[in-house]
C-alpha positions in Angstrom: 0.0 0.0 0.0 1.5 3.5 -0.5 2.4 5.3 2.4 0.7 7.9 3.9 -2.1 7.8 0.8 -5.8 8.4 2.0 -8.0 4.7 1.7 -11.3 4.7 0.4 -13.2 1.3 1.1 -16.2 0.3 -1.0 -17.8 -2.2 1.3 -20.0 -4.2 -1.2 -20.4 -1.9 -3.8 -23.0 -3.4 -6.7 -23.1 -0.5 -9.0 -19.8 -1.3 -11.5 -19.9 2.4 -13.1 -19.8 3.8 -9.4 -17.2 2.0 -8.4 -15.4 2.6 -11.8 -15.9 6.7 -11.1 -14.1 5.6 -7.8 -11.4 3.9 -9.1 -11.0 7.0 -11.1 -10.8 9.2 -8.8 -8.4 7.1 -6.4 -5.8 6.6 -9.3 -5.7 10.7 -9.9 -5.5 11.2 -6.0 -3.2 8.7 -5.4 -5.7 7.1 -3.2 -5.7 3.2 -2.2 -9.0 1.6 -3.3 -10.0 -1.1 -0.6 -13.5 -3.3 -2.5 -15.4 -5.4 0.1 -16.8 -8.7 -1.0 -19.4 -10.3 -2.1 -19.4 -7.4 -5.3 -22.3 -6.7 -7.0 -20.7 -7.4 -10.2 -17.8 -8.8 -11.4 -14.4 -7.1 -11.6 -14.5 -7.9 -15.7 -17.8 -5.8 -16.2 -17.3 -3.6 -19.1 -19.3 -0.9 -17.6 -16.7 -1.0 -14.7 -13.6 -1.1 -17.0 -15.5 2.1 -19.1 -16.4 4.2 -15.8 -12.5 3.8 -15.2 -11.5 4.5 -18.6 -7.4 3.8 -19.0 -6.8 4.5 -15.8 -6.7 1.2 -14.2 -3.0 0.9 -14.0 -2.7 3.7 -11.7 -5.3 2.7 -9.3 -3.5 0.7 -5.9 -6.8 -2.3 -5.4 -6.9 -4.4 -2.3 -9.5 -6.9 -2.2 -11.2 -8.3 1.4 -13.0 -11.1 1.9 -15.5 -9.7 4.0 -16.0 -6.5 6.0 -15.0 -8.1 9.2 -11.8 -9.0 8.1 -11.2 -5.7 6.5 -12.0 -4.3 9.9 -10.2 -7.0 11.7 -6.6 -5.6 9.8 -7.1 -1.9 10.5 -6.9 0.5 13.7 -10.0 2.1 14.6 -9.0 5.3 14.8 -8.0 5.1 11.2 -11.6 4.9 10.5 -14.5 7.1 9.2 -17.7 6.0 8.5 -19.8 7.4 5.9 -23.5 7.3 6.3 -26.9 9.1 6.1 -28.0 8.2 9.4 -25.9 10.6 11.4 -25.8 14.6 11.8 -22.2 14.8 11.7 -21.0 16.5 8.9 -17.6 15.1 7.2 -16.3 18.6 7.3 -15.6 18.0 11.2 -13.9 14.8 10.6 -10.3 15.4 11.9 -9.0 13.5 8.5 -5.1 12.7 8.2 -3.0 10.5 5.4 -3.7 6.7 5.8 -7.3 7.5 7.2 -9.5 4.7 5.9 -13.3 6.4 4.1 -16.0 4.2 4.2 -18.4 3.9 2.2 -21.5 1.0 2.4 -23.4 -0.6 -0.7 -25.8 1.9 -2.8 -29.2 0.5 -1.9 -29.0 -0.1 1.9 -25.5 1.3 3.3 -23.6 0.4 5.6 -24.9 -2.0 8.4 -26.6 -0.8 11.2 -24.4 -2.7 14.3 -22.0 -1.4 13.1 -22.7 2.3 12.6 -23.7 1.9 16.2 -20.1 0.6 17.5 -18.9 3.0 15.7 -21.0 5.8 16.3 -18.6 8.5 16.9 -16.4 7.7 13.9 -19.9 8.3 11.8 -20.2 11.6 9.5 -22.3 12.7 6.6 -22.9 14.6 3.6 -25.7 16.9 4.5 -28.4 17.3 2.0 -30.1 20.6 1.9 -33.3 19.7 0.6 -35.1 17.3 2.8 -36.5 15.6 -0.2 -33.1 14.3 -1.6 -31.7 11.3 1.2 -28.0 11.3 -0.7 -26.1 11.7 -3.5 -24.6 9.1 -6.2 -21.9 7.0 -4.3 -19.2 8.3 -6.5 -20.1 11.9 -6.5 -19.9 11.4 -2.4 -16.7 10.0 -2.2 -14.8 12.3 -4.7 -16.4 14.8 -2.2 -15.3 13.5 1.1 -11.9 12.8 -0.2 -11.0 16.0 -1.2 -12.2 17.4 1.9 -9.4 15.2 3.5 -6.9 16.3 0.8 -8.0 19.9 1.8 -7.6 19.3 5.3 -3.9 17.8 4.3 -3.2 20.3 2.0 -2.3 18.0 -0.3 -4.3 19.6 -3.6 -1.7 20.0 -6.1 1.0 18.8 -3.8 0.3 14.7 -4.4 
């Protein structure tokens, strides 16, 4: 893994051109992309592989067996959840290099025991109008992400 690079973690993603966006954006960040299984596609989708364009090559991929023993490997205070069922906003996360963003599947998020061990490592993206719940996964992320890089000024300077 490359040192003292930001993590985003995709636990059980199953939209491939979301997840492509991601990869994206980790390979122009120089951001390590952690994917939970069970995907909801396979890692050969074509809409996957044409989200991420060319830009594969530069993207670092770790692959977990499950989200327990992705959690299992990390420290905890490396981690911040990312969720809609908190009033935290990610703009008070106190993000640093190697911090670990996670981010749940599209349709349901991340589970609910373990936002609730968790609960103080637990921010969101606040929506303005009450009748939008979230954004698109990889629009969220991108966000987040360069909220850390902000925070580390590290815009520009990867």
């Amino acid at each position: 893994m490359k040192e003292n690079a930001f993590n985003i973690v995709l636990v059980e993603p199953e939209i491939p051109p979301n997840t492509g966006s991601i990869a994206r954006l980790c390979g122009a960040t120089n951001t390590v992309l952690h994917l939970v299984h069970p995907l909801g596609f396979s890692t050969d989708d074509k809409h996957l592989k044409r989200a991420g364009l060319d830009y594969w090559k530069f993207v670092d991929i770790h692959y977990w067996d499950s989200l327990d023993d992705f959690l299992t490997a990390q420290e905890e205070n490396r981690l911040f959840f990312l969720t809609t069922k908190t009033r935290r906003p990610y703009t008070e996360a106190p993000f640093n290099p190697g911090d670990y963003l996670i981010f749940g599947k599209e349709t349901k998020g991340l589970p609910e025991d373990l936002l609730e061990l968790y609960e103080d490592r637990c921010f969101t993206l606040p929506m303005p109008n009450p009748n939008i719940r979230s954004l698109n996964l990889a629009m969220t992320a991108g966000i987040v992400l360069y909220e850390a890089l902000r925070q580390n000024q590290k815009i520009g300077l990867m």
